[in-house]
N, C-alpha and C positions, 0 to 999 in steps of 0.2 A: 354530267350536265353542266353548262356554261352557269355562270353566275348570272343574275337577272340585270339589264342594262336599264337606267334610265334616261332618257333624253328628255328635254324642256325646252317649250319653247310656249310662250306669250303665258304662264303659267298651268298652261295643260299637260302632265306628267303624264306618258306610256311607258309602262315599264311590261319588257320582253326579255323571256331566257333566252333568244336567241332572234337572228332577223334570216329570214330568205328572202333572195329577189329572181327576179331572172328576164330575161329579155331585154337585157340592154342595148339599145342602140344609140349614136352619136353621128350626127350630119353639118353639115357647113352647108348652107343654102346659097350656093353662086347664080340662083336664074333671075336672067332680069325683070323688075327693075332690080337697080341694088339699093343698098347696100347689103355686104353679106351678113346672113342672118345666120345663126346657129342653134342647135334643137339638142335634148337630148328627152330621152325616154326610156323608161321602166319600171318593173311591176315590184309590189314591193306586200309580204304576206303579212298580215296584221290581223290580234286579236279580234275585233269587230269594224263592221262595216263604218263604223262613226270615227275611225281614223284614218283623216289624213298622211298622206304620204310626201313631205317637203324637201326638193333641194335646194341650199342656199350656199353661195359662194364660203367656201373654206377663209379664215383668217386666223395667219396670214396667207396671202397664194402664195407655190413655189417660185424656186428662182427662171422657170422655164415659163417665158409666156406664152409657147404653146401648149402648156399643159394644163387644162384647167383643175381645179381642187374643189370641191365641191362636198356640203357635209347632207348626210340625210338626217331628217329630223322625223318624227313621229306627233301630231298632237291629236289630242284627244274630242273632238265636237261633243258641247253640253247634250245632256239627255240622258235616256235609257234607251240602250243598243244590248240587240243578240249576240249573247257570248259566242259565237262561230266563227272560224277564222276564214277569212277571203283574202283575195288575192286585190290590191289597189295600185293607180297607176301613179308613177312621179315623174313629174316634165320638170324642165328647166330650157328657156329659150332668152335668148340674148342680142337685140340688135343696136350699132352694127359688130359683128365679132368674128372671129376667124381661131379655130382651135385647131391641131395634129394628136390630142388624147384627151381623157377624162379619167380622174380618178375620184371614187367616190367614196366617202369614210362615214362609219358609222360608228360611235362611242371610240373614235381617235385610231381604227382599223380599217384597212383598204379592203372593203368589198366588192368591190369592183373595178377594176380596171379595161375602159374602153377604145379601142381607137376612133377617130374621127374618120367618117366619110365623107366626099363632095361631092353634090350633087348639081350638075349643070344643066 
């Protein structure tokens, strides 16, 4: 078994032995009007319903700016939540912007890697 990871973010700590996702998708929105806009999307498995699922731009981004870099974060929502684990969604949309990948990192590991599609 993986070591248990934690991520931070606005001082809400989720810590997980491990993370699953699935369903990644990556689009460039070319229809008019413009400018173009860019989307991505996917699911992301977490202890309780009361976590968030975040992507926020990687720092630093690579040397390729069509590659965007993107980290997932986990936070926590105050309360008492069911220990069940569910499946929650993570977006990230950007306008105006224009990608050809995405790679997604979580605790400093690529879990994802996506291509971009265009959609006219």
């Amino acid at each position: 078994m993986a070591e248990p990871t934690v991520t931070k973010l606005e001082g809400q700590i989720v810590c997980v032995p491990s993370i699953d996702t699935r369903d990644w998708y990556a689009w460039n929105n070319l229809q008019p009007p413009g400018p173009p806009r860019f989307q991505v999307h996917g699911e992301v498995y977490v202890p309780n319903p009361g976590v968030d699922a975040i992507l926020v731009p990687r720092v630093p981004q690579g040397i390729n700016p069509m590659i965007l870099l993107l980290d997932l974060l986990l936070r926590q929502a105050p309360g008492i939540w069911p220990q069940v684990f569910t499946w929650v969604p993570a977006h990230y949309r950007k306008v105006p912007a224009y990608y050809r990948q995405v790679q997604i990192f979580f605790a400093d590991k690529i879990i994802a890697d996506v291509p971009v599609q265009d959609v006219q």
